[in-house]
N, CA, C and O atoms as a DFTB+ gen file, in Angstrom:
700 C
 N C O
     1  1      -9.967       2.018      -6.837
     2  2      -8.606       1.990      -7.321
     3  2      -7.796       1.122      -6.392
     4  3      -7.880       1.334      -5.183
     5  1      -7.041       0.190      -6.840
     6  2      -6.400      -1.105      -6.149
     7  2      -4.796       0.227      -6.668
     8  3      -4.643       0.802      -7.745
     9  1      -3.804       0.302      -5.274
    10  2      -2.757       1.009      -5.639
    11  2      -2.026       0.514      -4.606
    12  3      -2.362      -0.005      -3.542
    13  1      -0.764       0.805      -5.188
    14  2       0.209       0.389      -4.736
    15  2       1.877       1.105      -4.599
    16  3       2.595       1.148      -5.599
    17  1       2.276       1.552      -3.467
    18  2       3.338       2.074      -3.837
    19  2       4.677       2.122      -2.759
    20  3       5.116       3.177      -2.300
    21  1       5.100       1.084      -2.525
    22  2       6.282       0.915      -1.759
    23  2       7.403       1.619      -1.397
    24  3       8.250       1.986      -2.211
    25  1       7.439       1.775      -0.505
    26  2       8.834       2.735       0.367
    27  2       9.789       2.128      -0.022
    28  3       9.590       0.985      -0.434
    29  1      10.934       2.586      -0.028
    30  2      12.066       2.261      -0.652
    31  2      12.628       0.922      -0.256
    32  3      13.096       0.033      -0.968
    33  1      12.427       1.006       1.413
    34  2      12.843      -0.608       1.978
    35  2      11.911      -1.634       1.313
    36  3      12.234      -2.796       1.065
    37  1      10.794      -1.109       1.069
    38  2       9.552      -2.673       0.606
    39  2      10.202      -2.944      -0.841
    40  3      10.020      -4.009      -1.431
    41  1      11.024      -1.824      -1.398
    42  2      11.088      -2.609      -2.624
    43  2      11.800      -3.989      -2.931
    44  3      11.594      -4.760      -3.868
    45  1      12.655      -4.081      -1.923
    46  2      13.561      -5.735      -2.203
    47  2      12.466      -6.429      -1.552
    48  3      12.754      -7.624      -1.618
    49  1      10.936      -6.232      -0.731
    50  2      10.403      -7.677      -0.405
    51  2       9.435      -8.214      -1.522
    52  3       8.301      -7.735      -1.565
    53  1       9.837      -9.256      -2.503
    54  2       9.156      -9.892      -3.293
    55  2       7.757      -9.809      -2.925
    56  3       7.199     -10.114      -1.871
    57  1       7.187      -9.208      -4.292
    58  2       5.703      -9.263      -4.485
    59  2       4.900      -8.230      -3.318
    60  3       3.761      -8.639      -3.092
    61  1       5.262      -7.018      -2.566
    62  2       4.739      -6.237      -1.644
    63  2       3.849      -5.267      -1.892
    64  3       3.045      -4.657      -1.188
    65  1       4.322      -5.222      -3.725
    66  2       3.141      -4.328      -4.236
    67  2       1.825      -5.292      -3.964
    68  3       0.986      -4.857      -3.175
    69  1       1.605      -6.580      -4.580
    70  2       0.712      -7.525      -4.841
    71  2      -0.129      -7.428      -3.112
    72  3      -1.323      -7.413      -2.812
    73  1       0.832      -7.388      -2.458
    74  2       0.065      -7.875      -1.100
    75  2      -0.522      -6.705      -1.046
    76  3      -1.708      -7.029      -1.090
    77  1      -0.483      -5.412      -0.972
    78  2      -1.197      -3.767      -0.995
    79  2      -2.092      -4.084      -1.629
    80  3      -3.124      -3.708      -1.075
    81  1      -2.377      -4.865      -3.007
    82  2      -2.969      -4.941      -3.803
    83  2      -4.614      -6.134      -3.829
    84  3      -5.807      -6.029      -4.114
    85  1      -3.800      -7.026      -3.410
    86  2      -4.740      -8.472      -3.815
    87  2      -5.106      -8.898      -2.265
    88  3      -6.215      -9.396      -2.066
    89  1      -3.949      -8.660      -0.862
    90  2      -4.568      -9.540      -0.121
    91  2      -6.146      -9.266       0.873
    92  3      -6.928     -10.070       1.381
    93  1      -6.122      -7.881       0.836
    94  2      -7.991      -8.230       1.390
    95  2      -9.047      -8.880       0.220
    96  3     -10.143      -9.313       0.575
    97  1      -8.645      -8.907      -1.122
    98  2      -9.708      -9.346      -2.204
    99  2      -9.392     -10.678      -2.324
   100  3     -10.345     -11.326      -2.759
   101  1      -8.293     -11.398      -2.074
   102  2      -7.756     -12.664      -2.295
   103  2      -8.732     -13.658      -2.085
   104  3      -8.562     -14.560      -2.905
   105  1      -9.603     -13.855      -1.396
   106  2     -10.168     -14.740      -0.849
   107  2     -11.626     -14.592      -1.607
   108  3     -12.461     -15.496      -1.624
   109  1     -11.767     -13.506      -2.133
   110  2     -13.339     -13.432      -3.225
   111  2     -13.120     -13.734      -4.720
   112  3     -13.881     -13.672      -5.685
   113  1     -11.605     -14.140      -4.569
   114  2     -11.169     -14.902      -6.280
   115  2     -10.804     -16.152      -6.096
   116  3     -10.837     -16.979      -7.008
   117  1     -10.398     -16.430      -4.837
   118  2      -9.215     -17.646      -5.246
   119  2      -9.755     -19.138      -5.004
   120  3      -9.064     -20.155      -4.947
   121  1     -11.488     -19.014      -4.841
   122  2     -12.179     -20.499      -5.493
   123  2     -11.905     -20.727      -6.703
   124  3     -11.702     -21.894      -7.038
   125  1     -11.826     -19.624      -7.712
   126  2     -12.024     -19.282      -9.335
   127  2     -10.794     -19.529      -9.718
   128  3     -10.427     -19.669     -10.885
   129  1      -9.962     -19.604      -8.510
   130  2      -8.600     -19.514      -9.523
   131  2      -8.174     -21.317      -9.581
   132  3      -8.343     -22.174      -8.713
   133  1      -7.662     -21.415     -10.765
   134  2      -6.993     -22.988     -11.076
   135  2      -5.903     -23.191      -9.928
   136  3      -4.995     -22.406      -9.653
   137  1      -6.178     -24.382      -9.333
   138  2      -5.213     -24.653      -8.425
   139  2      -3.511     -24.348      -8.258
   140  3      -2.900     -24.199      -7.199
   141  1      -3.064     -24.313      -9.402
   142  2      -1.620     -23.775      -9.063
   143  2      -1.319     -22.516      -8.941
   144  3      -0.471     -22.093      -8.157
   145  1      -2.139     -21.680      -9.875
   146  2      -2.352     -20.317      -9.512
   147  2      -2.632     -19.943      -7.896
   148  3      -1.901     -19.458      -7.033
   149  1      -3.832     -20.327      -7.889
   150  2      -4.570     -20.196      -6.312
   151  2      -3.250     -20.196      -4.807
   152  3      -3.069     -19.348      -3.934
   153  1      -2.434     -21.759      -5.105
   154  2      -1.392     -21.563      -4.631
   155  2      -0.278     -20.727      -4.436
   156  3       0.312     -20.616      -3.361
   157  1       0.015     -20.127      -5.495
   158  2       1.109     -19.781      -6.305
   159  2       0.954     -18.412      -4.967
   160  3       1.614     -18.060      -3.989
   161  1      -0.568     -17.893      -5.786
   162  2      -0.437     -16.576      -5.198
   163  2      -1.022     -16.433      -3.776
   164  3      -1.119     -15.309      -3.284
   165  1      -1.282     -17.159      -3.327
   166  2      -1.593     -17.060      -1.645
   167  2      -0.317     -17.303      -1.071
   168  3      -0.159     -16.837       0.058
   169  1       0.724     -17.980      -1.630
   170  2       2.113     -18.096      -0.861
   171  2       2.830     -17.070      -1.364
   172  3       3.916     -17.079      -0.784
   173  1       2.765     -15.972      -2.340
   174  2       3.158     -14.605      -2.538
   175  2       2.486     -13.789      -1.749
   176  3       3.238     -12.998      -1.179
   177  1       1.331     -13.660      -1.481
   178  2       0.255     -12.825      -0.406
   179  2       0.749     -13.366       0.847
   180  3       0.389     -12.605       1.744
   181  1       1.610     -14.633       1.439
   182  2       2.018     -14.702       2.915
   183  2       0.688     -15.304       3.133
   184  3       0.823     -15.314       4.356
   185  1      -0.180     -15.681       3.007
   186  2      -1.454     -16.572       3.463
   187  2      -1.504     -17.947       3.131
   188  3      -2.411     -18.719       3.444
   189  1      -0.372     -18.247       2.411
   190  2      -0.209     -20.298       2.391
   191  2       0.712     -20.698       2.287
   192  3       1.087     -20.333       1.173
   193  1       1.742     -21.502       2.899
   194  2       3.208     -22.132       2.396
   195  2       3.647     -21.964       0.595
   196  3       2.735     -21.979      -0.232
   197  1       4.603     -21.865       0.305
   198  2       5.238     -22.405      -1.130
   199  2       5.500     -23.603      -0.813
   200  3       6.043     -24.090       0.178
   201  1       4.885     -24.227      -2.138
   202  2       5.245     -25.362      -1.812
   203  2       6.995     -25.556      -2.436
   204  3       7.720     -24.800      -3.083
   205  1       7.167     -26.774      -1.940
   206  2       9.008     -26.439      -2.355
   207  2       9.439     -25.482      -1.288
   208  3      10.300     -26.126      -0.689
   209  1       9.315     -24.083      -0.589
   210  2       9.860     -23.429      -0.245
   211  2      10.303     -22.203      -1.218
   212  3      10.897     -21.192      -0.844
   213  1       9.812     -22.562      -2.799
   214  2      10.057     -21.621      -3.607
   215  2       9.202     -21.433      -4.899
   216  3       8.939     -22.300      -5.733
   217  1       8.815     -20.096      -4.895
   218  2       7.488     -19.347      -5.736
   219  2       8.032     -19.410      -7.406
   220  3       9.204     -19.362      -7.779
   221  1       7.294     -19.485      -7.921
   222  2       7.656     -19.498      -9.712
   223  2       6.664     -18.192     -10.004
   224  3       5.442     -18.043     -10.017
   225  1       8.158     -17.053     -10.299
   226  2       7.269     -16.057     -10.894
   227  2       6.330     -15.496     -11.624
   228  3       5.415     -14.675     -11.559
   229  1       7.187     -16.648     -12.768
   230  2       5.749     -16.429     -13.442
   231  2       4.664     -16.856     -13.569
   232  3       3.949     -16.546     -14.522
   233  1       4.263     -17.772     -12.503
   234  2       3.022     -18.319     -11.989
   235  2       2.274     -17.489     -11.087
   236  3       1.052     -17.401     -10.967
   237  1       3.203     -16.883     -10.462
   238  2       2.793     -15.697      -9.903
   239  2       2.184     -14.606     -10.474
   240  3       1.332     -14.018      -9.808
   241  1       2.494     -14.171     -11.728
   242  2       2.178     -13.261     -12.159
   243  2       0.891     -13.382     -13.282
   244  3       0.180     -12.550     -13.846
   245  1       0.974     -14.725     -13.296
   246  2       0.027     -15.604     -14.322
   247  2      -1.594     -15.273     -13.331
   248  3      -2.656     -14.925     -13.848
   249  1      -1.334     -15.524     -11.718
   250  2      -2.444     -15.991     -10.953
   251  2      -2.812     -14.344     -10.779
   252  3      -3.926     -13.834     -10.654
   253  1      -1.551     -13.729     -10.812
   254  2      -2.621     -12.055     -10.428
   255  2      -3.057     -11.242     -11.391
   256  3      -3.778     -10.273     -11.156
   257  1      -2.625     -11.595     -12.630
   258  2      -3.676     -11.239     -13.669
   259  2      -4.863     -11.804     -13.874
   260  3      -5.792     -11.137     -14.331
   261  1      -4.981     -12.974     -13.596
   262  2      -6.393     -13.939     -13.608
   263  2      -7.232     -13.514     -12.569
   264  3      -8.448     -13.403     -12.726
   265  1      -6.268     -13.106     -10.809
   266  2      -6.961     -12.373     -10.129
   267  2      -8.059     -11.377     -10.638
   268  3      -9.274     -11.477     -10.809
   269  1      -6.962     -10.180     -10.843
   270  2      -7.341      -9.170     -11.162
   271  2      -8.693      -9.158     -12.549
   272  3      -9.556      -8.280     -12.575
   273  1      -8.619     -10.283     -13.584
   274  2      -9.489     -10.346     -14.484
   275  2     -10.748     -10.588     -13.712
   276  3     -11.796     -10.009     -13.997
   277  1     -10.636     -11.458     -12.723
   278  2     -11.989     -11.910     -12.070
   279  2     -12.442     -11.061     -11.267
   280  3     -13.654     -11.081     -11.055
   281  1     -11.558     -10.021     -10.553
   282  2     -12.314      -8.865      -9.904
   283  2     -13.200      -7.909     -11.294
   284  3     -14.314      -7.503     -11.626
   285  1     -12.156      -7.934     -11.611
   286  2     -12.778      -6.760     -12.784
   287  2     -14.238      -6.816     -13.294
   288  3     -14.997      -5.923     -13.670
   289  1     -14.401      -8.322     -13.170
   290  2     -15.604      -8.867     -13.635
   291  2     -16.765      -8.740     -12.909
   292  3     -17.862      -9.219     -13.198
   293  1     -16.501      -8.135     -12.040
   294  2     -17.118      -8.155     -10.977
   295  2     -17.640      -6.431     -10.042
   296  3     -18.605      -5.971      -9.431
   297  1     -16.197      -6.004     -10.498
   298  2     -16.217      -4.160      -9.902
   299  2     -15.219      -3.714     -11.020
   300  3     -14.442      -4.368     -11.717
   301  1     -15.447      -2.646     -10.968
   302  2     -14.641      -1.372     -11.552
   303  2     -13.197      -1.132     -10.830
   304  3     -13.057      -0.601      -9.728
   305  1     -12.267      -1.572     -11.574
   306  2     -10.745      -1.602     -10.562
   307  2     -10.176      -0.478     -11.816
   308  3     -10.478      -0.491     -13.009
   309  1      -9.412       0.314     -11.207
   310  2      -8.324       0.875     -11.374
   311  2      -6.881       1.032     -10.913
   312  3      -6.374       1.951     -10.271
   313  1      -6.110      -0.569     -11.601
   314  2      -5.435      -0.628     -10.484
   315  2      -3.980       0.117     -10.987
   316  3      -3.741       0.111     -12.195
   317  1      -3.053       0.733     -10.084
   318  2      -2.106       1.408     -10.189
   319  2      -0.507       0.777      -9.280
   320  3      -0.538       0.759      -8.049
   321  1       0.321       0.473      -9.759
   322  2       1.115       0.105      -8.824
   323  2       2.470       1.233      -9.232
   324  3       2.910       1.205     -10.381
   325  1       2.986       2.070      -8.334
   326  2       3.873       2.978      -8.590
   327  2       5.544       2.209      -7.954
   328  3       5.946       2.394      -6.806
   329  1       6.019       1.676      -8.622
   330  2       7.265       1.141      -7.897
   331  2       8.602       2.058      -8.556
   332  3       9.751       1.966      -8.126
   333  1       8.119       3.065      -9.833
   334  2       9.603       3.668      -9.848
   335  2       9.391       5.320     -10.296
   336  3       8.348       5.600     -10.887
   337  1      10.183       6.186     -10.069
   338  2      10.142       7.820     -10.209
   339  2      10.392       7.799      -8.641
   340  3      10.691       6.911      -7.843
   341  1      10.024       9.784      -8.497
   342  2      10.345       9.932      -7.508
   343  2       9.097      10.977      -6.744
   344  3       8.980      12.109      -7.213
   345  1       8.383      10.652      -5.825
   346  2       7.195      11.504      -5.427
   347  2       7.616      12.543      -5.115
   348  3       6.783      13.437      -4.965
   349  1       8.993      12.846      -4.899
   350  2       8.933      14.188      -4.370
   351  2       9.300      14.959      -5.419
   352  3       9.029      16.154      -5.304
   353  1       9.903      14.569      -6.523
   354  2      10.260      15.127      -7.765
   355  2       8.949      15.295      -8.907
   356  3       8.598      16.410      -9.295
   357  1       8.547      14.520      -9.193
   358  2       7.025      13.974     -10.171
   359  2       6.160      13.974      -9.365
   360  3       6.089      13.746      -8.157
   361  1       4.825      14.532     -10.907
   362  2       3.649      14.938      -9.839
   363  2       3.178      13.496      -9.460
   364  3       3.504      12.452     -10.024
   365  1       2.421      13.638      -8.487
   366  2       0.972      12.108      -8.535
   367  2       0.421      12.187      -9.409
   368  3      -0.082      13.269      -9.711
   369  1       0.279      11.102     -10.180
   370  2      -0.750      10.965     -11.163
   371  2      -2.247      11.256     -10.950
   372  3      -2.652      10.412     -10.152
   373  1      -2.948      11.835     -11.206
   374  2      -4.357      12.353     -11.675
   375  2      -5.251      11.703     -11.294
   376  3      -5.358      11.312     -12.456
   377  1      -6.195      11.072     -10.680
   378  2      -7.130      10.312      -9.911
   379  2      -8.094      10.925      -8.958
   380  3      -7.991      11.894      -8.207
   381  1      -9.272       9.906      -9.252
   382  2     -10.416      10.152      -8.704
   383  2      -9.874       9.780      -7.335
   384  3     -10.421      10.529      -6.526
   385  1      -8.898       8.813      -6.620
   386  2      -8.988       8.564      -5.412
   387  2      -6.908       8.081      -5.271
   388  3      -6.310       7.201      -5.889
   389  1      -6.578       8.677      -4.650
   390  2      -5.426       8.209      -4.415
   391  2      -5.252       7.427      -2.971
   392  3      -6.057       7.395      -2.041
   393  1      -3.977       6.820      -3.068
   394  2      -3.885       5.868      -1.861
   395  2      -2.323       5.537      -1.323
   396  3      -1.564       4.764      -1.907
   397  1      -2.020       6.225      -0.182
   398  2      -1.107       6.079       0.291
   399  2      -0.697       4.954       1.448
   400  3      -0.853       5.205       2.643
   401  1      -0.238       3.881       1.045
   402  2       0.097       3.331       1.835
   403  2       1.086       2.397       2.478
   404  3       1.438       1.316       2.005
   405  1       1.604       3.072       3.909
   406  2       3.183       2.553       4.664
   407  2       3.742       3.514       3.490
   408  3       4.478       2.955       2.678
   409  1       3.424       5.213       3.256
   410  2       4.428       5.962       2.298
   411  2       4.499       6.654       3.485
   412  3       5.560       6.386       4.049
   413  1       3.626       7.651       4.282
   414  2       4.123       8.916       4.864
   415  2       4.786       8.526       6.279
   416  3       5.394       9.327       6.989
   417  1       4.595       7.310       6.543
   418  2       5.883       6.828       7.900
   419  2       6.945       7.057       7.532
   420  3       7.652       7.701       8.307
   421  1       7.455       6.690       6.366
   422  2       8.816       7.011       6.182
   423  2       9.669       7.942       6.207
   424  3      10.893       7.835       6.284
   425  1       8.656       9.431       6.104
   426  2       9.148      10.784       5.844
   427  2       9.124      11.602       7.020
   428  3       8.435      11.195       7.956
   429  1       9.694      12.588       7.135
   430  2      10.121      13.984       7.818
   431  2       8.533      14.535       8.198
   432  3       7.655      14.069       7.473
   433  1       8.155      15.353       9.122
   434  2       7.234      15.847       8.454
   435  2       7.044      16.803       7.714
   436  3       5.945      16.780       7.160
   437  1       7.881      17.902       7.409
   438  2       7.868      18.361       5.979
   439  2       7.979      17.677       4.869
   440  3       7.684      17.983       3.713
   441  1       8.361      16.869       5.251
   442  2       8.460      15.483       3.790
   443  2       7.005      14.993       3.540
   444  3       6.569      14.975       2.389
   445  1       6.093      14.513       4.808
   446  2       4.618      14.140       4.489
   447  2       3.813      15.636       4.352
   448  3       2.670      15.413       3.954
   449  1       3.969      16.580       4.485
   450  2       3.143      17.560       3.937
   451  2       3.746      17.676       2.560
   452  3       3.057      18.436       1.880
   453  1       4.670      17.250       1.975
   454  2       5.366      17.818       0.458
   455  2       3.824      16.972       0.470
   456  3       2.723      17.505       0.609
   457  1       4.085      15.625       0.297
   458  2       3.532      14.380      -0.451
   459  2       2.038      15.020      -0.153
   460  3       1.366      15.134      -1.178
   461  1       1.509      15.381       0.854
   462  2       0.362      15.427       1.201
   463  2      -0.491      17.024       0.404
   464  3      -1.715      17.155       0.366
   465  1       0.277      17.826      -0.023
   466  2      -0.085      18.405      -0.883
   467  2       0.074      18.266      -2.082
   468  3      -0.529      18.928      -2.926
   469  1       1.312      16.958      -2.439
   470  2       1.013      16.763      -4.174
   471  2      -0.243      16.000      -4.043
   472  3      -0.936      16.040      -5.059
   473  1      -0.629      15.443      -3.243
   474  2      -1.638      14.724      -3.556
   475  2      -3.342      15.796      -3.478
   476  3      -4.487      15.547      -3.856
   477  1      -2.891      16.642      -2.998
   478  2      -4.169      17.643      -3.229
   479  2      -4.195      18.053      -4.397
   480  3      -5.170      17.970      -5.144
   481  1      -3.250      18.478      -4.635
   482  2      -3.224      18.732      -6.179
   483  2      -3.295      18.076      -7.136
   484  3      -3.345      18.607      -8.246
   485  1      -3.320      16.803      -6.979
   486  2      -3.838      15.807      -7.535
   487  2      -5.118      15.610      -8.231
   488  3      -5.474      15.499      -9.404
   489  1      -5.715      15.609      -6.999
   490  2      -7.132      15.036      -6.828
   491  2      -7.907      16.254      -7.593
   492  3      -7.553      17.416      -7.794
   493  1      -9.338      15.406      -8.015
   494  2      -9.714      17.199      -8.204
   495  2     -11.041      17.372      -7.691
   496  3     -11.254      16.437      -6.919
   497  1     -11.915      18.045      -7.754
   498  2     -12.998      18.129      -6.471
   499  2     -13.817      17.157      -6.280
   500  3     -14.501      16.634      -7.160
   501  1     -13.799      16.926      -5.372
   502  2     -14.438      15.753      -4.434
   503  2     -13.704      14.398      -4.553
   504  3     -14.181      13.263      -4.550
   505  1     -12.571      14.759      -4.648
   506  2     -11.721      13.614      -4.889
   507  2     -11.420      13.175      -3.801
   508  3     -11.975      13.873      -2.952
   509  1     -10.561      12.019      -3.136
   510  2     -10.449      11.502      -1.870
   511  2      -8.757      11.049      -1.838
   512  3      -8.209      10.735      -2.895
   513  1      -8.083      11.048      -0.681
   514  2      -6.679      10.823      -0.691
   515  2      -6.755      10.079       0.646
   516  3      -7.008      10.641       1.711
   517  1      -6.447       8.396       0.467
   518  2      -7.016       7.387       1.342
   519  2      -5.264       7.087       1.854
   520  3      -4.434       6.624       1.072
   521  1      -4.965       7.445       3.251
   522  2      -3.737       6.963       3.872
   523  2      -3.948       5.871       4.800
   524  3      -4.869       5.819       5.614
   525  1      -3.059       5.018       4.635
   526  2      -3.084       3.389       5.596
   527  2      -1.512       3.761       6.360
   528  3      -0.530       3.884       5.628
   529  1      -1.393       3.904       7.699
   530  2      -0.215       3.028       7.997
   531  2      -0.860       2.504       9.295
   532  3      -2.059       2.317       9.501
   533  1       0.612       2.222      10.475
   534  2      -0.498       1.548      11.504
   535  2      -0.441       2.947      12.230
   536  3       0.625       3.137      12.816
   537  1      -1.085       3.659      12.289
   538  2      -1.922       4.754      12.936
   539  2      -1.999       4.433      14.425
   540  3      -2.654       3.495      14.879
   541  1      -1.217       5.357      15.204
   542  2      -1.358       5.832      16.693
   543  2      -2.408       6.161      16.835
   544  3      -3.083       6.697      15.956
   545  1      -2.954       5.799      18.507
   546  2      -4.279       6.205      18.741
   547  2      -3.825       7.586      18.813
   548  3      -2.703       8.092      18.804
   549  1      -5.188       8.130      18.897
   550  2      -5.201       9.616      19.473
   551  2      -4.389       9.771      20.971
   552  3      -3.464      10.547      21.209
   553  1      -5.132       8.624      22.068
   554  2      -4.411       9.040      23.462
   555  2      -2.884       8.444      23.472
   556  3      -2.261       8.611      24.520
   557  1      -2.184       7.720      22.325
   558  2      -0.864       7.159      22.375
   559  2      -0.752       6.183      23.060
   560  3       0.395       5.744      23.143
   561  1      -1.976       5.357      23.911
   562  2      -1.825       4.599      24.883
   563  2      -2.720       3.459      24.444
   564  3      -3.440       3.013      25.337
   565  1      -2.828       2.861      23.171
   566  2      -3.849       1.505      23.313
   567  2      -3.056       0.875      22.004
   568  3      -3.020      -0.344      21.836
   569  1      -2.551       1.613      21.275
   570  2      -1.816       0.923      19.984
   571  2      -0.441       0.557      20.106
   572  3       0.428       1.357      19.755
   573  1      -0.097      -0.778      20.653
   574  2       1.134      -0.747      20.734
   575  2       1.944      -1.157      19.483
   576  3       3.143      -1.069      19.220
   577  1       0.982      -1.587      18.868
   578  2       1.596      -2.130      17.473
   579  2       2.170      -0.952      16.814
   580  3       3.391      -0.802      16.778
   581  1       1.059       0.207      16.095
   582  2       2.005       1.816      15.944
   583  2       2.525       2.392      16.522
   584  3       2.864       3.403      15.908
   585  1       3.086       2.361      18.167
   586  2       3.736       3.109      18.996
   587  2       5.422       2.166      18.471
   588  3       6.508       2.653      18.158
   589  1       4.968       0.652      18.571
   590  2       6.158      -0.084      18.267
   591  2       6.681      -0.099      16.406
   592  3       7.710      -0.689      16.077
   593  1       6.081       0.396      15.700
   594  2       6.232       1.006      14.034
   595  2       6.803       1.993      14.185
   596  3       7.882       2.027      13.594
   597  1       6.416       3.275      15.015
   598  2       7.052       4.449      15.410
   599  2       8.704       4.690      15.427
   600  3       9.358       5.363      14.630
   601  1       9.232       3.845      16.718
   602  2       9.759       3.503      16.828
   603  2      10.970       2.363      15.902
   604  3      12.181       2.481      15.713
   605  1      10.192       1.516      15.570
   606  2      10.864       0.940      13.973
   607  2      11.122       2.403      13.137
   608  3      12.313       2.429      12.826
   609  1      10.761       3.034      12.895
   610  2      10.524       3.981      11.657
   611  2      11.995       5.040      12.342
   612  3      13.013       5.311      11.704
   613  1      11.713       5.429      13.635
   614  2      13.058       6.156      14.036
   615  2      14.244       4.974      13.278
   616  3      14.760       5.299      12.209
   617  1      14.494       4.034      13.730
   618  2      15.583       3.276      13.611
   619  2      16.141       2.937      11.801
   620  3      17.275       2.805      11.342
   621  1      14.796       2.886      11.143
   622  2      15.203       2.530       9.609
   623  2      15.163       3.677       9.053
   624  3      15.707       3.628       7.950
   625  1      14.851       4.478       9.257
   626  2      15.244       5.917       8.643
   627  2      15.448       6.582       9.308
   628  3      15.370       6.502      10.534
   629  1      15.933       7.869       8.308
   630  2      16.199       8.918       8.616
   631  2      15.305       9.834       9.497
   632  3      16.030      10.341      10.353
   633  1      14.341      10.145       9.595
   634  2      13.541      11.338      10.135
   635  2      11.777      10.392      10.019
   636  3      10.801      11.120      10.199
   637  1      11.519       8.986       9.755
   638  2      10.559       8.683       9.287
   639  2      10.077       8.599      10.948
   640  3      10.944       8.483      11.815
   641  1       8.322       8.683      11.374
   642  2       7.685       7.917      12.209
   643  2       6.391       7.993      11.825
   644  3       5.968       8.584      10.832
   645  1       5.637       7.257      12.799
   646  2       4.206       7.434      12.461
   647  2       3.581       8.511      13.422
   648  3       4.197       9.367      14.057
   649  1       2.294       8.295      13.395
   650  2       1.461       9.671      14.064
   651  2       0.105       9.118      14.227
   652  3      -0.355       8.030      13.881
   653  1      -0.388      10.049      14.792
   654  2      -2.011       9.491      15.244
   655  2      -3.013      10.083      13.776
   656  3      -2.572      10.739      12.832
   657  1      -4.109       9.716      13.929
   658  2      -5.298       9.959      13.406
   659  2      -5.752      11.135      12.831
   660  3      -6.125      11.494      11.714
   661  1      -5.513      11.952      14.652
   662  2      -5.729      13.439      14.743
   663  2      -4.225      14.523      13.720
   664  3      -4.320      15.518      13.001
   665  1      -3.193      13.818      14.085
   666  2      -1.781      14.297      13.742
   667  2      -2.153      14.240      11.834
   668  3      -1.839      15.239      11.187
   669  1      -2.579      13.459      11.354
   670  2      -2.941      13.411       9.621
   671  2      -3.759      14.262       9.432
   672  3      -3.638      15.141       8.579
   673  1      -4.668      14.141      10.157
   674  2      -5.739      15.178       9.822
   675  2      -5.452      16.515      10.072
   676  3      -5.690      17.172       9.058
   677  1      -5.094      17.108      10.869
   678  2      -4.549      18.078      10.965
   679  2      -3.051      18.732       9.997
   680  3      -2.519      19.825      10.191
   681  1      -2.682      17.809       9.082
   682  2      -1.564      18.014       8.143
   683  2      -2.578      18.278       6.926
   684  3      -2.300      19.264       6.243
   685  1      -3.642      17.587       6.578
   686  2      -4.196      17.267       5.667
   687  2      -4.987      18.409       5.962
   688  3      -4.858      19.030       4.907
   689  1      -5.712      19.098       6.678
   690  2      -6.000      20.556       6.593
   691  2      -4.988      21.524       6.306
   692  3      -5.573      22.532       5.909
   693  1      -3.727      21.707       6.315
   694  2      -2.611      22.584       6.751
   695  2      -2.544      22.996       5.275
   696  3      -2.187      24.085       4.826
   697  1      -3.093      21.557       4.398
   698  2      -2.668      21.480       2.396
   699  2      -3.869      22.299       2.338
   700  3      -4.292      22.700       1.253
């Protein structure tokens, strides 16, 4: 399942679902893709200049369906992009594998256990609930990149930060 679901700040950055989406596969389509496409959408993915300095949407949107046709062709995608409702209001949709990602930085942590048990309830046995952010080490001392997200996350929100490895897992038992 290719998913996608942006925090409230990602929603004004053009195309952020797409990058959740296409940019680790980008590079196993985009021989296949016709050159303006190919362009189009590697300078929406942040991996090649626009040319001009400015993207044509609907070339954009032209190249990630062609993407996405050529994965398909290839694997079993289920792809999901959630950009509107409200997770804490509406359930998660129903899936063999859900995927959270740059969602539970943003929240309280009663706010990531809400989310972290809709998503149990979600899933249904032997189902899997796959979280990405940049993840603190366990000892707090080798990741400065998530210690410095952490920190971002105090400042752009309200109650949001990140956490270690051990800190998820231990929420994710608690559901």
């Amino acid at each position: 399942m290719l998913s996608a679901s942006p925090a409230e700040a990602e929603t004004q950055l053009p195309f952020a679902a797409l990058g959740d989406l296409l940019t680790d596969t980008f590079h196993s389509v985009a021989d296949e893709l016709p050159s303006p496409q190919r362009r189009a959408l590697g300078a929406a993915l942040l991996l090649d200049e626009a040319e001009d300095g400015a993207l044509d949407r609907h070339l954009v949107a032209v190249a990630a369906l062609t993407a996405f046709r050529l994965l398909a062709a290839t694997q079993t995608l289920a792809p999901v992009a959630e950009d509107e409702g409200d997770f804490f209001a509406d359930p998660l949709p129903s899936a063999d594998v859900l995927i959270m990602g740059h969602i539970l930085h943003d929240w309280s942590l009663e706010q990531k256990l809400t989310l972290l048990r809709s998503a149990y309830h979600a899933l249904p046995d032997g189902g899997a609930l796959i979280v990405y952010d940049a993840i603190i080490d366990d000892g707090r001392r080798d990741n400065s990149f998530g210690l410095l997200m952490s920190v971002n996350m105090l400042i752009e929100t309200q109650q949001g930060f990140d956490y270690t490895a051990a800190d998820c897992r231990s929420w994710m038992a608690q559901t």
